[in-house]
C-alpha positions as CSV (number, residue, x, y, z in Angstrom):
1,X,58.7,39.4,-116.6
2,X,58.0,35.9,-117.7
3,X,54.8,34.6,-116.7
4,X,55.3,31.9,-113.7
5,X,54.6,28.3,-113.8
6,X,51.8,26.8,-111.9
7,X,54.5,24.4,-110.0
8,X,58.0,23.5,-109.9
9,X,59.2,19.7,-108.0
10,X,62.5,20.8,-106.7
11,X,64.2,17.5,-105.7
12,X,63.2,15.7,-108.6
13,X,66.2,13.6,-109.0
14,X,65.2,12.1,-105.6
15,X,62.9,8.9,-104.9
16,X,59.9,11.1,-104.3
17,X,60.6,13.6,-106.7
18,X,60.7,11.0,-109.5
19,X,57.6,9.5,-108.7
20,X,56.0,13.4,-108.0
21,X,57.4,13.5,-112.0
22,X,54.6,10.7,-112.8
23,X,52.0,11.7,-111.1
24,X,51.7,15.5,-112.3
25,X,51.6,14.4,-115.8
26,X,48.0,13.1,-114.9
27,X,47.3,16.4,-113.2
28,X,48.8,18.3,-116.4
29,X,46.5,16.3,-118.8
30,X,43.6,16.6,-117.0
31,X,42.5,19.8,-119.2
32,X,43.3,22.5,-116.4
33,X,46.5,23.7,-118.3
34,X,48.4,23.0,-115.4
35,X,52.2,24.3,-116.2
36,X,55.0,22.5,-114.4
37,X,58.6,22.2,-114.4
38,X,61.5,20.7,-112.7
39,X,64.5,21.9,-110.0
40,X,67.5,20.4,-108.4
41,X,71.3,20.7,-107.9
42,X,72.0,18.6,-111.0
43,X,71.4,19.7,-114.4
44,X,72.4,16.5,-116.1
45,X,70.2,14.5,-114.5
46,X,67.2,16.2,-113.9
47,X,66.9,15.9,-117.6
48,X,67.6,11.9,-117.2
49,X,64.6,12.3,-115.5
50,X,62.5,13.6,-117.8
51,X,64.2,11.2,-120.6
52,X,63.7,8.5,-118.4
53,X,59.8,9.4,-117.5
54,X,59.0,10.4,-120.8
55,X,60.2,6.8,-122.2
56,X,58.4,5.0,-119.7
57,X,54.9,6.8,-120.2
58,X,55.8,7.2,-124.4
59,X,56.0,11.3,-124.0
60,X,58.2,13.7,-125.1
61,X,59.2,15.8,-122.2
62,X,62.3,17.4,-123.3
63,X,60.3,21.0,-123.2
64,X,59.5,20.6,-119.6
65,X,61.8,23.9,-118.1
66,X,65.0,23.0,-115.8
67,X,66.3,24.9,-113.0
68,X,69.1,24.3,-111.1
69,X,69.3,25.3,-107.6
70,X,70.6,24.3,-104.5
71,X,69.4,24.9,-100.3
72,X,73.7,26.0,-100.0
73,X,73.2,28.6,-102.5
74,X,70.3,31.7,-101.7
75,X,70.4,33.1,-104.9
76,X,69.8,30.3,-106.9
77,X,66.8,29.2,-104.6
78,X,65.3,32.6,-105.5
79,X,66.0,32.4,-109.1
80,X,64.0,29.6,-109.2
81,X,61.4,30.0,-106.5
82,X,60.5,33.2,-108.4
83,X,60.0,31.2,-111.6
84,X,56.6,29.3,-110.1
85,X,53.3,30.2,-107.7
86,X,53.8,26.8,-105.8
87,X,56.7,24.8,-104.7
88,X,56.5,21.1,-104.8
89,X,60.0,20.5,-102.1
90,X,60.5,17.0,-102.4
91,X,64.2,17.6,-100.8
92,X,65.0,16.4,-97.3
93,X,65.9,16.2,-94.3
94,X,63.7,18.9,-93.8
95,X,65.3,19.7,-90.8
96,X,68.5,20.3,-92.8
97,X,67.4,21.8,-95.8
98,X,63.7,23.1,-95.8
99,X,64.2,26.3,-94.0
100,X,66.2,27.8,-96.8
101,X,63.2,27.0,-99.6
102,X,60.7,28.4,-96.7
103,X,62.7,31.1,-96.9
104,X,62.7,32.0,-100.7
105,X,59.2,31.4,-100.6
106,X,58.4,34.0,-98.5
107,X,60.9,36.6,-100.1
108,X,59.4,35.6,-104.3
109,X,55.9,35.4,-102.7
110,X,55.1,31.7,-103.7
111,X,53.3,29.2,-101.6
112,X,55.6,26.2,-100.4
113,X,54.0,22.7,-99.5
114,X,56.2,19.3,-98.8
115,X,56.3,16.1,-97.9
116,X,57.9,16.2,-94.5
117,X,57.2,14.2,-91.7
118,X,59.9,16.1,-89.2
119,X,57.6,17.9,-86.4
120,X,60.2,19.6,-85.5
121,X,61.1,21.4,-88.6
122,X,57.1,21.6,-89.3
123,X,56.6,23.6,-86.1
124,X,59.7,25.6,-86.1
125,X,58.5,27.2,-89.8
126,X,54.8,27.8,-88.2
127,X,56.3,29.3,-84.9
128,X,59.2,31.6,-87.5
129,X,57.3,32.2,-90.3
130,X,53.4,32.5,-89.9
131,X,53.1,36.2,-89.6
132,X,55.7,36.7,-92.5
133,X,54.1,34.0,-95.0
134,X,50.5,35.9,-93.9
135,X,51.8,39.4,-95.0
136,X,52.8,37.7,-98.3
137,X,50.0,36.4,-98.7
138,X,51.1,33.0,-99.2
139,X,50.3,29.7,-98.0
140,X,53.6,27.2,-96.4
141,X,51.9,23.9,-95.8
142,X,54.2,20.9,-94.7
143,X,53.1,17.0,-94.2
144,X,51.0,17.0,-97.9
145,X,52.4,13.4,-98.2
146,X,51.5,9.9,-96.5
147,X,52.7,11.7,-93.4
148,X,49.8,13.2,-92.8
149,X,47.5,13.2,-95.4
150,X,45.5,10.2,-94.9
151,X,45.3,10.7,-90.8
152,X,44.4,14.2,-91.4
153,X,41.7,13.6,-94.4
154,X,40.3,10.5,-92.5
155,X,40.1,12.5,-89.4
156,X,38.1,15.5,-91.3
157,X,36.0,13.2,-92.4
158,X,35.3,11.5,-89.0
159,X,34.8,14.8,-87.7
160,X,32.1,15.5,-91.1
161,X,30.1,12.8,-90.7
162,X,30.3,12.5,-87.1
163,X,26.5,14.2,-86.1
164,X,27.4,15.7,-82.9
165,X,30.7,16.8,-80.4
166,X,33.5,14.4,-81.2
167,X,35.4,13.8,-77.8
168,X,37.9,11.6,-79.0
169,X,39.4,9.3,-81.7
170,X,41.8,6.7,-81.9
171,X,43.4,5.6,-85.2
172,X,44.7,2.5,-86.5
173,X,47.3,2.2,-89.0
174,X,47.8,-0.9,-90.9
175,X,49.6,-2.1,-94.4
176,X,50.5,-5.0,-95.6
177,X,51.7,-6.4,-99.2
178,X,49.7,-8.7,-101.4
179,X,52.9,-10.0,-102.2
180,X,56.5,-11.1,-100.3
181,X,58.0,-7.8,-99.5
182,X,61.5,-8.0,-102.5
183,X,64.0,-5.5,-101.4
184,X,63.5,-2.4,-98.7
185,X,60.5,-1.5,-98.5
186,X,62.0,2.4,-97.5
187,X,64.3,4.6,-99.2
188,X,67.5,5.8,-96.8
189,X,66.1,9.7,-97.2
190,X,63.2,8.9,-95.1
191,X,65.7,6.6,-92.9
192,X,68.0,9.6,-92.6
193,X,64.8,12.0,-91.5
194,X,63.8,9.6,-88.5
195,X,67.5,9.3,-87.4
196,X,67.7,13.2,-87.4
197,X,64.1,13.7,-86.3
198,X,64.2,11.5,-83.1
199,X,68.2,12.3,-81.8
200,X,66.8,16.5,-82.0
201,X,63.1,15.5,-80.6
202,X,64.3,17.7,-77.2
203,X,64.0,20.5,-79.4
204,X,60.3,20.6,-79.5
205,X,59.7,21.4,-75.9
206,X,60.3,25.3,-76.2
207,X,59.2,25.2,-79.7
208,X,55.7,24.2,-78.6
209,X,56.0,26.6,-75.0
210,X,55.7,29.6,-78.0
211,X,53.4,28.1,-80.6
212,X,51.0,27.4,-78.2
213,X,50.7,29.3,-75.6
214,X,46.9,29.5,-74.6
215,X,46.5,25.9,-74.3
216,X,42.6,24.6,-74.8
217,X,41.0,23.8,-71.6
218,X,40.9,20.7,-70.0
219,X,38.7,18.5,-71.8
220,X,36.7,15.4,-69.5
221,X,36.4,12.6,-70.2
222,X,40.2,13.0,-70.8
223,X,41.5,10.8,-73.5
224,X,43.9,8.1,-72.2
225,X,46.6,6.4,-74.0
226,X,46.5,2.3,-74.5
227,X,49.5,0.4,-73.4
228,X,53.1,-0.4,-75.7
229,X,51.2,-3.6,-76.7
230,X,48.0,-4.3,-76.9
231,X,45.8,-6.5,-79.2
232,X,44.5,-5.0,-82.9
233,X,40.7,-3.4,-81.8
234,X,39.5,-3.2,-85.2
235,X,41.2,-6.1,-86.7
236,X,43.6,-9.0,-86.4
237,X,47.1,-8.6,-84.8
238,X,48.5,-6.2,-82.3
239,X,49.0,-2.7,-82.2
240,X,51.5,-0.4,-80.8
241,X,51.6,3.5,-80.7
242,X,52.4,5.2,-84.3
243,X,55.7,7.2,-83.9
244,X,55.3,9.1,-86.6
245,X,54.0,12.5,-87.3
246,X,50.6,12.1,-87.1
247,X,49.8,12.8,-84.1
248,X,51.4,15.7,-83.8
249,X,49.8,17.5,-87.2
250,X,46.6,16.5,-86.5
251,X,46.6,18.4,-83.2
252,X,47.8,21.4,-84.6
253,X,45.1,21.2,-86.5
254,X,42.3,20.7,-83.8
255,X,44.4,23.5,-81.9
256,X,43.8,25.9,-84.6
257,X,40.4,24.7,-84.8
258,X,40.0,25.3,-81.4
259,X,41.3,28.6,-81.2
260,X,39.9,30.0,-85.4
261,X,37.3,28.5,-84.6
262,X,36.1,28.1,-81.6
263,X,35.6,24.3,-81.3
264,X,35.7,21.8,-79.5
265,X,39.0,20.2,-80.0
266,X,39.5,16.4,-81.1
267,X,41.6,14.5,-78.4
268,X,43.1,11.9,-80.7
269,X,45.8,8.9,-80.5
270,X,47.7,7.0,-83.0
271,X,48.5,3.3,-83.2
272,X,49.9,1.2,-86.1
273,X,49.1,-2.6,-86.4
274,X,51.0,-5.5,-87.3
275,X,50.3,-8.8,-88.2
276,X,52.2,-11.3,-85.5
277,X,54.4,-11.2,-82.2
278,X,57.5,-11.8,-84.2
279,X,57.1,-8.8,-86.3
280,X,56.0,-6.8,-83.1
281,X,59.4,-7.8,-81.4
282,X,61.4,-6.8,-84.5
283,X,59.6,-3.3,-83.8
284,X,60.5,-3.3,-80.3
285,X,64.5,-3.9,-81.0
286,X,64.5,-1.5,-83.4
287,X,62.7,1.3,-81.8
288,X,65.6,0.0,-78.7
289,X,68.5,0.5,-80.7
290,X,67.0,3.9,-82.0
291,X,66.3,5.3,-78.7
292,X,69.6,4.4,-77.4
293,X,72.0,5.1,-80.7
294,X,70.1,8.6,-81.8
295,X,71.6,9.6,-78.3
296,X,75.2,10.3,-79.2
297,X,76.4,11.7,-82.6
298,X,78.3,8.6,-83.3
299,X,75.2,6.6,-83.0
300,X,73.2,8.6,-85.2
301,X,76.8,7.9,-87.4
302,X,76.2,4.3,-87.3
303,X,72.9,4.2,-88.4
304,X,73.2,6.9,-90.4
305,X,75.9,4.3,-91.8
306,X,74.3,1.0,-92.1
307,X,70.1,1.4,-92.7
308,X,69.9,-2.2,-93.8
309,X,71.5,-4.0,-91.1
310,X,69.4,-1.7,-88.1
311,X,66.5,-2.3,-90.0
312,X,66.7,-5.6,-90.3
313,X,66.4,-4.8,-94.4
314,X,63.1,-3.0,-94.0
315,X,65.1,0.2,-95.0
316,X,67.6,0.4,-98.3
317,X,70.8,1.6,-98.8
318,X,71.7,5.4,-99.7
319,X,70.2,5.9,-103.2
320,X,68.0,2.4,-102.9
321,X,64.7,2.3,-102.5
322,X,61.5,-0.1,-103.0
323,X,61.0,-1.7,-106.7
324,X,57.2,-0.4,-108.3
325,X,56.5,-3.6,-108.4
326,X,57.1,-4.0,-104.8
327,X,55.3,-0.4,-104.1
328,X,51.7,-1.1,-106.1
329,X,51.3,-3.9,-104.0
330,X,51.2,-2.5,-100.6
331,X,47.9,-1.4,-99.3
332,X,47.1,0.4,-96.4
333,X,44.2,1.6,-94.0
334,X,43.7,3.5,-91.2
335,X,40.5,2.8,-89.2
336,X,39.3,6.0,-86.8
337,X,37.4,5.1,-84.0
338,X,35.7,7.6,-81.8
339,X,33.2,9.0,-79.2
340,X,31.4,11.9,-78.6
341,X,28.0,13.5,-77.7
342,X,24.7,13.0,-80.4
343,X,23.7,16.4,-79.3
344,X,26.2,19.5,-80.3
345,X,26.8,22.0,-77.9
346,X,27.1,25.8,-78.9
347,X,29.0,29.1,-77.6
348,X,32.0,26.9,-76.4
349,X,29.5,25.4,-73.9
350,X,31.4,22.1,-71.7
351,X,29.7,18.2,-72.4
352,X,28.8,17.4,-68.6
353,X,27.4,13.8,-69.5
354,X,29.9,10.7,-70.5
355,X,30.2,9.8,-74.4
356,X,26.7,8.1,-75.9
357,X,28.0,7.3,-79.4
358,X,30.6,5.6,-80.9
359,X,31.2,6.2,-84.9
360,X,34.4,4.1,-87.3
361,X,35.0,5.6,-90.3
362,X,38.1,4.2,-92.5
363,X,40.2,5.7,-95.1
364,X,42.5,2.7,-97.7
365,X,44.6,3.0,-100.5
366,X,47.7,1.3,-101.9
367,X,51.0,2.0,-102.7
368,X,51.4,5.0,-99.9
369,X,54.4,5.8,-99.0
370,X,55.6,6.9,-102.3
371,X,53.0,6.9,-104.6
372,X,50.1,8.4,-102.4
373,X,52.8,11.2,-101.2
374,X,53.2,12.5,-104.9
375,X,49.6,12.3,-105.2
376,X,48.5,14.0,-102.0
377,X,51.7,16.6,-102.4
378,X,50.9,17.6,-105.8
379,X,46.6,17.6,-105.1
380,X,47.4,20.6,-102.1
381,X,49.4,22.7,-104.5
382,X,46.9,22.8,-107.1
383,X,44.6,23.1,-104.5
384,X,46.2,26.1,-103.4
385,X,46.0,27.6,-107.1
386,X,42.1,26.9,-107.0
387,X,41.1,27.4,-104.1
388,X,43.1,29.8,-101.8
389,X,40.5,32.0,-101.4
390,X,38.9,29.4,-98.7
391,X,41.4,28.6,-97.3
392,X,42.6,30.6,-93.8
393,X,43.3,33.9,-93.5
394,X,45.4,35.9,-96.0
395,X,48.3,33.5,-96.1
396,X,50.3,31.5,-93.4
397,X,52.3,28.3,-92.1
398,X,49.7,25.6,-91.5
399,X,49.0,21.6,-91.0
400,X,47.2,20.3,-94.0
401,X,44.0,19.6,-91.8
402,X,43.5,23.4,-91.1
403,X,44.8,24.1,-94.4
404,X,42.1,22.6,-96.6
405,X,39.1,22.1,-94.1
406,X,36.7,24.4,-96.4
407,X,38.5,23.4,-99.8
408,X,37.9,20.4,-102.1
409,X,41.0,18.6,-101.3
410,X,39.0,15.5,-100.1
411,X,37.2,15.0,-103.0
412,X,39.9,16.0,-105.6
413,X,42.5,14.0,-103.6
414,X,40.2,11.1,-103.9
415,X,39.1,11.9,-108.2
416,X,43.1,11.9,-108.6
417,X,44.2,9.0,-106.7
418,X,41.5,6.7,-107.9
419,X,44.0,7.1,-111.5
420,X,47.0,5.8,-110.3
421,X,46.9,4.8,-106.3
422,X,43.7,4.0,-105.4
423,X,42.9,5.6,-102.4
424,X,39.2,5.5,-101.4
425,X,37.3,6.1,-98.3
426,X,35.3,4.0,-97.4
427,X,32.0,4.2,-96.2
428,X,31.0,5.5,-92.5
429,X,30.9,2.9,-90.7
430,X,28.7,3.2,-87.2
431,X,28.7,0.5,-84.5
């Protein structure tokens, strides 16, 4: 048998996929030997791909392998699931169409990470396919992109440098472009997986009555939510809650912490800032026409249908995404602000005094929403080739955080970034 590549990107044809293409060239010549190819439905155009990467960066690339699968087709996933250690699935909606690579994972033995930011199709794998990825002795790992690798890096390292029991943190999301925002600033796949992901968000209920069934006890001082709207803490603007996934990985994580572990889980919130009133009302009528139209399957139809006008632009059409130009010049941060105790209790002992410290740390970076996903996507799997012998257990379905606690993602994510992104955390920051 041929000997397997370090990594395949299956989806590369897509907007993340191309960009993963980039990035892992740096990875590849960074003198690690790092062997990758390619996957998708389309043969003819994955090698476009390379043609058209390979021009752009002066390479020839026309060795790089080429396999053709598709998630409607089981043999052809294994064919080419077999052919690598780690899959790089850049192919979405997850909910649609990650189970099936899941799947062939588990049945080559190869170790599956992703970009999604679906928690329902996240949880689903962990609650279906822990035990069987842990027998293999392979590692499924979902959210490796800007969902939620900067929330769950920044939070680790809140929780590192923090010199005592964290009782809760609070996160601020902001970005901004250093120039006039030309064109979407989206690309319609990750339109398409917040229509899907909010109009099936009723699904998570019994999905989360399994996965967690021993529920930590109740913490005090319990955490509690800030309102809708509410002005920027850490900055100028206001802020409303982050509807992403981030909130939702990171507790996984602090849950398996809690219960692996034995610590004292992390309450934690997520907001996201903006810079003025007006943009803070287009939020509000979007996020009203979402909640309403993701209702009925004609409503999902019609946004499903017209991104651009339900956006109001922020989102491109079906195969339209964000110029580079456009993408290298938006930045983001996310401050973490928390509290906790200066003096750690042991043996799952209870704090019975209120917080008496208050710690900021912040984690920055430009150009994440494409550009940091390929980065942070591609850092976990060779992570996973390095380093799986510290990570948990024999194998499993995990969130990145629990993943890669005791590995050097943090550091290598940061080494590889500085290349091409930028991302940097910054320094702790106590007040």
């Amino acid at each position: 048998m041929a000997k397997r590549l370090d990594i395949i990107i299956f989806g590369a044809t897509g907007y993340t996929g191309k960009v993963a293409v980039e990035k892992i060239l740096t990875l590849a010549n960074s003198g690690d030997g790092l062997t990758w190819g390619i996957a998708g439905r389309n043969e003819a155009k994955l090698k476009e791909v390379l043609t058209e990467v390979g021009e752009k960066i002066g390479k020839d690339l026309s060795k790089i392998d080429v396999f053709v699968a598709s998630v409607n087709d089981d043999l052809s996933m294994k064919n080419m699931t077999k052919q690598c250690k780690v899959l790089v699935n850049c192919v979405g909606p997850y909910r649609h169409c990650g189970e099936q690579a899941v799947k062939s994972c588990i049945e080559t033995g190869t170790h599956h990470v992703d970009v999604s930011g679906e928690p329902e199709y996240m949880e689903r794998m962990q609650l279906l396919y822990h035990k069987q990825a842990e027998e293999k002795g392979i590692y499924i790992v979902s959210a490796c992109g800007f969902d939620s690798i900067p929330a769950e890096i920044g939070c680790l390292h809140f929780m590192q440098q923090f010199e005592g029991d964290v009782c809760s943190v609070e996160s601020f999301l902001q970005m901004k472009n250093k120039k006039k925002q030309q064109g979407p600033a989206i690309n319609y796949a990750t339109w398409e997986c917040m229509v899907h992901g909010l109009a099936n968000a009723k699904d998570l209920r019994p999905i989360r009555k399994q996965l967690f069934p021993n529920r930590p006890p109740a913490l005090t001082p319990k955490q509690k939510p800030r309102g809708s709207i509410f002005s920027n803490p850490v900055g100028d603007g206001w802020c409303m809650p982050f509807l992403g996934s981030d909130q939702s990985v990171m507790r996984r994580s602090q849950y398996h912490f809690n219960s692996e572990k034995g610590w004292r889980p992390v309450q934690v919130q997520c907001y996201f800032s903006v810079a003025s009133i007006s943009t803070v009302l287009t939020c509000i009528i979007i996020g009203f026409l979402f909640s309403i139209l993701t209702k009925y399957k004609w409503g999902q139809n019609l946004l499903l249908k017209h991104p651009k006008m339900f956006s109001f632009g922020f989102v491109g059409a079906k195969g339209e995404g964000p110029n580079e130009e456009s993408r290298k010049n938006t930045e983001f941060n996310i401050t973490f602000v928390g509290d906790g105790w200066s003096a750690k209790k042991t043996d799952g002992q209870q704090q019975t005094t209120l917080p008496d410290t208050r710690v900021t740390t912040r984690i920055s970076g430009m150009d994440p929403a494409y550009g940091l996903a390929a980065i942070g996507v591609l850092v976990c799997a060779t992570t996973i080739l390095k380093e799986a012998n510290s990570m948990p257990g024999r194998g499993g379905v995990y969130p990145p955080g629990a993943a890669f606690i005791d590995t050097s993602l943090m550091a290598e994510l940061q080494a590889n970034a500085r290349e091409t992104s930028d991302c940097r955390i910054i320094e702790l920051v106590r007040v």
